[in-house]
C-alpha positions in Angstrom: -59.5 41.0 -36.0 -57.4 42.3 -33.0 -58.8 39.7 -30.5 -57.4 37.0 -32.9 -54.3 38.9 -33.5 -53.4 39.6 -29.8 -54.5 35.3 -29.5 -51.9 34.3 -32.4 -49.4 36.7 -30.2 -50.0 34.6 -27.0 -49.5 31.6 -29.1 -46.0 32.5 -29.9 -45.3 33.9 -26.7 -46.1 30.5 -24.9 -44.0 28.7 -27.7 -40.9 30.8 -26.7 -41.7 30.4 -23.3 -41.9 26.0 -23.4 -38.7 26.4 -25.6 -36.7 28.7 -22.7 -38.0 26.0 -20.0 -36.4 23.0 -22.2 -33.3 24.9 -22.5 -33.6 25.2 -18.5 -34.5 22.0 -18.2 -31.8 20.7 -20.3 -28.7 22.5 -18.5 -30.1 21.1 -15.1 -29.8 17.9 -16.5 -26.5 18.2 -18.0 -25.2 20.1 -14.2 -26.8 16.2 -13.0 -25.0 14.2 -15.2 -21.8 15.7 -16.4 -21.4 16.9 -12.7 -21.6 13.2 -11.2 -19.0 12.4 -14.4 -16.8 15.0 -13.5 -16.8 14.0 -9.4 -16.0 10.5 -11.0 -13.2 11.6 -12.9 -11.8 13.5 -9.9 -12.3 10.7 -7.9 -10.4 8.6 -10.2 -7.7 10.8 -10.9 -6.8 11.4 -7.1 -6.8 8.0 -6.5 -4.0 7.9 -9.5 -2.0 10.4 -8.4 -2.4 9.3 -4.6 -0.9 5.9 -6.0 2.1 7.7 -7.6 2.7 9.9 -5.2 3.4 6.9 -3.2 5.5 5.0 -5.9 8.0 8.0 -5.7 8.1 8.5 -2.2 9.1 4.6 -1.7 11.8 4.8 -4.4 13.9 6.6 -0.6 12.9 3.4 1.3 13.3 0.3 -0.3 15.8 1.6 -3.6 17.8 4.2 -1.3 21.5 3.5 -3.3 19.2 4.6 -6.8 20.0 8.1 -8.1 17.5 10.8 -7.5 15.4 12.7 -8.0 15.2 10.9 -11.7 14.5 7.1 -9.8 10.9 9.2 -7.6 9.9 10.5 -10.8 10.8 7.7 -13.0 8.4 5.3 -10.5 5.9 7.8 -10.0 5.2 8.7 -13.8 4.8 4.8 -14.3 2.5 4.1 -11.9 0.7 7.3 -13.0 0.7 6.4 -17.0 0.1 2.9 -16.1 -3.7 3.9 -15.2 -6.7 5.5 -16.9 -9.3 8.3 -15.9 -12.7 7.3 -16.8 -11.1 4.5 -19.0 -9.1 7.2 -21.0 -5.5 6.4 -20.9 -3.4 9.0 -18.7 -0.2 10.2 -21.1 3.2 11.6 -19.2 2.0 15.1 -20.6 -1.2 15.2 -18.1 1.2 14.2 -15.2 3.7 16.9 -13.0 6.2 15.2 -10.8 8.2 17.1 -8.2 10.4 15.3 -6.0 11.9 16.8 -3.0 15.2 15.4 -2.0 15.7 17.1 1.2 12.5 16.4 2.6 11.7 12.9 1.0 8.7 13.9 -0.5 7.0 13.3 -3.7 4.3 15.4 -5.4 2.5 14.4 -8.0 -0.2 16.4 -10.3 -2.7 14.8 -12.5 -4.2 16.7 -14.9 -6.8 15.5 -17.7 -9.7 16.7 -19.6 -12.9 14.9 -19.4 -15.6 15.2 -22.2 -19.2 16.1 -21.3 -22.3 14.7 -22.4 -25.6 16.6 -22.1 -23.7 19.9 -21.2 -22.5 20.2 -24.8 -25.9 21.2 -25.9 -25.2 24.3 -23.9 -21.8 25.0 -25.2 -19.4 22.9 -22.3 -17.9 20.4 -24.5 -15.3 19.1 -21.8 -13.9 20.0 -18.4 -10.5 20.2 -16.9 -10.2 18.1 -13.9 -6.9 17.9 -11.7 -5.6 15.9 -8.6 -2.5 16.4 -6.6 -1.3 14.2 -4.3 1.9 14.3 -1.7 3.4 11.6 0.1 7.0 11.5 2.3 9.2 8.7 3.7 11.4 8.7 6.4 14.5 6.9 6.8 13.7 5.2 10.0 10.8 3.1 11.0 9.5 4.1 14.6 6.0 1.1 15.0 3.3 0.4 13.7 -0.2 -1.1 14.4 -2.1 -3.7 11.7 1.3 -5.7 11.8 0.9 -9.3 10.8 1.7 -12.0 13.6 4.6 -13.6 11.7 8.1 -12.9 12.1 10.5 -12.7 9.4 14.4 -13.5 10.2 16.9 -11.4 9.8 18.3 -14.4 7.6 14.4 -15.3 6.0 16.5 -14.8 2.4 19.7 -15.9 3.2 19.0 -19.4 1.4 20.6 -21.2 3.9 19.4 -22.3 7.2 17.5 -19.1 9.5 20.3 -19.8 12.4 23.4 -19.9 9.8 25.4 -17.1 9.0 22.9 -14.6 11.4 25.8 -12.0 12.2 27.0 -12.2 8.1 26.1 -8.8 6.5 26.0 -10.4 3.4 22.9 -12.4 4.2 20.7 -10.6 6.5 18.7 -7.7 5.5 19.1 -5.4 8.7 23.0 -5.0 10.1 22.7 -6.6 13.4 25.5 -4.0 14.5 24.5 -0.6 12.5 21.0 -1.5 12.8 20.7 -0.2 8.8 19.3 -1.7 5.9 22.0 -3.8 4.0 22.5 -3.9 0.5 21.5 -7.5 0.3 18.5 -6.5 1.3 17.9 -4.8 -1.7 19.1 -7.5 -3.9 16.4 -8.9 -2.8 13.1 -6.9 -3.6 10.8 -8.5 -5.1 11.7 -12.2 -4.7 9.1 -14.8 -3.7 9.3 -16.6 -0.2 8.0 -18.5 2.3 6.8 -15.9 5.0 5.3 -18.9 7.1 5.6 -22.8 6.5 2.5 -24.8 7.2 3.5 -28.2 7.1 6.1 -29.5 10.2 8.8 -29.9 7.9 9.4 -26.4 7.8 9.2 -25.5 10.9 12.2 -23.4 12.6 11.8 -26.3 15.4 9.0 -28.5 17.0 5.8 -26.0 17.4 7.4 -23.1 15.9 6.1 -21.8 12.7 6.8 -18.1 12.7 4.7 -16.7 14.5 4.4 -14.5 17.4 2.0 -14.0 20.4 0.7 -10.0 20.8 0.5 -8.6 23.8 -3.0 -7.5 24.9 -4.3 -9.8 21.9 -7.5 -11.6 22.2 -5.7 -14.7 21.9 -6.0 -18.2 21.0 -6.4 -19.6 17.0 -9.4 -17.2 16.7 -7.2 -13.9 17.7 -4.8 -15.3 15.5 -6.9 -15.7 12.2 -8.3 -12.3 12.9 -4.9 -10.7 13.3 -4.0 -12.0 9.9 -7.4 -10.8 8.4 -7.8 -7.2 9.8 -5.8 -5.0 12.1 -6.6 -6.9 15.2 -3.1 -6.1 16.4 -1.4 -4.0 19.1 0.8 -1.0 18.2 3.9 -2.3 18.2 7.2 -0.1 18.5 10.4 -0.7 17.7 12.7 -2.6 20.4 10.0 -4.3 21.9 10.2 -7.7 22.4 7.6 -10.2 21.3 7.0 -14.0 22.7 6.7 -16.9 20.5 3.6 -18.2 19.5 3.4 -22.3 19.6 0.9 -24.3 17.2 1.0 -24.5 13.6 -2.6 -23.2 13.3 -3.0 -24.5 9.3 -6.9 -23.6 9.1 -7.0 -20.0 11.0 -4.0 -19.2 9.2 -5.5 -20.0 5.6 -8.9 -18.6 6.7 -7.7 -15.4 7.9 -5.2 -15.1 4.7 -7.8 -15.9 2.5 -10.5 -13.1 4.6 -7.8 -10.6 3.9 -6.7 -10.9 0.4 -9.4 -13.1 -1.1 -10.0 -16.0 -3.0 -8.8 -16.2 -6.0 -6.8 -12.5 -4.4 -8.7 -9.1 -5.4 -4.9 -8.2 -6.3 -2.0 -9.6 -8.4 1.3 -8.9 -8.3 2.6 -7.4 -11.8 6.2 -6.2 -9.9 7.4 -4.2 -6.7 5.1 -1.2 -6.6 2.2 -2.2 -9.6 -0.4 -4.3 -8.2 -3.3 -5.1 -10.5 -6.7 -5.1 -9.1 -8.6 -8.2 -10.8 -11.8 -6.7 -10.9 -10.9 -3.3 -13.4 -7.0 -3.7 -14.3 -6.0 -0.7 -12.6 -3.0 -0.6 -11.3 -2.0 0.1 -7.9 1.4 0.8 -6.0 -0.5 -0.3 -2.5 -3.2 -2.8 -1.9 -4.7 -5.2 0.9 -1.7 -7.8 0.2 0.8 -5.5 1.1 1.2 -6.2 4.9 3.9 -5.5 7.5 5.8 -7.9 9.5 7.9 -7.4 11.9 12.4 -8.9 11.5 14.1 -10.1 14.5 17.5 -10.8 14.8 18.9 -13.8 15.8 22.7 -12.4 16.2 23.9 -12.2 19.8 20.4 -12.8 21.1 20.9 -16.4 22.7 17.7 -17.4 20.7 19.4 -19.7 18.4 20.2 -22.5 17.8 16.8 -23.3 16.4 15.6 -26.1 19.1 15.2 -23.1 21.2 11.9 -21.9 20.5 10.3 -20.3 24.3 12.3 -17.1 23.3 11.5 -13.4 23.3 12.4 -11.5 20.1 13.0 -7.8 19.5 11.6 -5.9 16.7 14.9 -4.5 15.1 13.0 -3.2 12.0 9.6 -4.1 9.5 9.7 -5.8 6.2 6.4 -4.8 3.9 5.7 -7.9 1.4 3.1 -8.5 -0.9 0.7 -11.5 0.3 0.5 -14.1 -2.6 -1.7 -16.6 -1.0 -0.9 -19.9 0.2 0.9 -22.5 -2.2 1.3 -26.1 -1.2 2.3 -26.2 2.1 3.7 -22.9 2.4 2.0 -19.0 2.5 3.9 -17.2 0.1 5.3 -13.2 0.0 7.3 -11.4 -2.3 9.7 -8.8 -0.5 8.9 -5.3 -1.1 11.2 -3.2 1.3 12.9 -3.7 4.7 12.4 -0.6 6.9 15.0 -0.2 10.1 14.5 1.0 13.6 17.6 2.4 13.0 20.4 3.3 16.0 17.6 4.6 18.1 16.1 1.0 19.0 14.0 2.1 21.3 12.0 5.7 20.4 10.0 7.2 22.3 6.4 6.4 22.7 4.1 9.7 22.1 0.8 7.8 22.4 -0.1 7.1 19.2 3.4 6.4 17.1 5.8 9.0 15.4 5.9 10.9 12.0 7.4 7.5 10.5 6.0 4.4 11.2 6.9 0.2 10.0 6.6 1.6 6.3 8.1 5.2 6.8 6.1 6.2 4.2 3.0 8.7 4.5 0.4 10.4 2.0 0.3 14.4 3.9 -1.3 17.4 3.4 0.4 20.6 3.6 
């Protein structure tokens, strides 16, 4: 009787035990899975607030006569709002904004709770997760490297012709004198444009279709495409002077246009700063459309009238636009800020640019 007692006893015992190693077994496999959903959800809300963060931080470049700090946190909440976590929607309660007017910075907190799956069975139901992000601007570009080889005249908006009215503040978008932005300039944010023609009719004269030859380059149609497709390009400082590339160059220039932004584009312009990537619906305030290229000046510089086209131009300042594709005969932009070298047309070189850059604007780390 006490043999088949103590047996019955060992029975239970291994029971308990089996059930203890399924519990085990079960919170390993929730720290697996809800873990990986929680490093998602982080990964996702970073890349939210990294994207606001910017949105703020370029309210100080490209709407500087805007009040702040409301016009930062305005921008940055939108962008932040405008996404999701994990497909969850991202409300203006889970998002901190704190602008910094002296310094030109923008912080931006994301916080969100994320529901767990198999940890529930252990009593973790959902998890706090929270990104912060901080990016600065600067009111002066200084260079820049992955610059497009196009150049954009200091009339490109104008409407008229690119060697009328080049010394008129009214129509350029950098003050040939003050070297700062104008306020036609931003008037125009967000318009569309021709940022290079390809058919001859548009050229500024016979050979010349906006572009420029880099220095150091690995030249020919092939350097060309690839400068237009990655960031096969030179840094490139403010004040220096670029030559002018000859050749109309149709086919690199759609293939390396169409290498960089895709066909149909990854990206779609929604307005200045929300970009919606094609294949999820985010929303984004940077993506691989937005490129740099670099504004000469026309105004006391002997390069016009147009039929002169052998010149050398000077960078006098950066204008980021966002790369539509190419319609008809024409590779089309929308303006998104004009950045200026400033007085200071020539800063010094410390080897590998300055705090500030084409786009003076930065994501930093304390």
């Amino acid at each position: 009787m006490n043999g088949r007692d103590l047996r019955k006893d060992e029975k239970g015992v291994f029971l308990v035990a089996v059930a203890l190693m399924l519990i085990a077994l079960l919170a390993f496999v929730a720290l697996a899975v809800d873990t990986g959903v929680l490093y998602s959800a982080r990964t996702d809300a970073q890349e939210v607030a990294d994207a606001a963060a910017m949105a703020g931080a370029f309210t100080f470049v490209n709407t500087p006569s805007l009040p702040q700090p409301a016009t930062a946190a305005t921008h940055a909440l939108g962008i932040a709002t405008a996404n999701t976590v994990m497909g969850k929607a991202i409300s203006a309660g889970d998002v901190t904004v704190t602008p910094d007017i002296a310094k030109r910075r923008v912080t931006v907190s994301i916080r969100v709770t994320q529901t767990t799956y198999f940890a529930k069975a252990i009593g973790i139901g959902s998890a706090d997760v929270v990104a912060t992000a901080t990016a600065e601007s600067s009111q002066y570009a200084t260079g820049s490297a992955c610059v497009k080889p196009w150049f954009l005249p200091n009339t490109a908006l104008s409407g008229g012709q690119v060697c009328d009215d080049e010394c008129d503040i009214a129509k350029v978008l950098i003050n040939p004198t003050t070297r700062e932005v104008t306020s036609f300039a931003s008037s125009k944010l967000g318009q569309q444009f021709s940022v290079k023609p390809q058919d001859p009719s548009g050229a500024l004269a016979p050979g010349n279709f906006y572009a420029v030859d880099f220095p150091s380059s690995s030249g020919g149609a092939a350097g060309y495409r690839d400068s237009i497709a990655t960031c096969d390009s030179p840094y490139l400082r403010c004040g220096e002077w670029l030559p002018v590339k000859s050749g109309n160059m149709v086919g690199p220039t759609e293939q390396g246009v169409e290498t960089l932004i895709g066909d149909p584009p990854r990206f779609t312009w929604v307005e200045p700063g929300k970009y919606q990537r094609q294949s999820d619906s985010k929303l984004f305030d940077l993506s691989e459309n937005v490129i740099l290229v670099p504004i000469w000046s026309s105004c006391g510089s002997g390069f016009c009238p147009s039929a002169k086209v052998n010149g050398q131009l000077q960078i006098i300042g950066y204008a980021a636009v966002f790369l539509e594709g190419i319609s008809g005969d024409n590779v089309i932009a929308r303006l998104l800020g004009v950045s200026s070298c400033g007085p200071l047309i020539n800063p010094p070189d410390n080897g590998s640019g300055s705090s500030a850059f084409a786009v003076p604007l930065r994501l930093i780390r304390d």
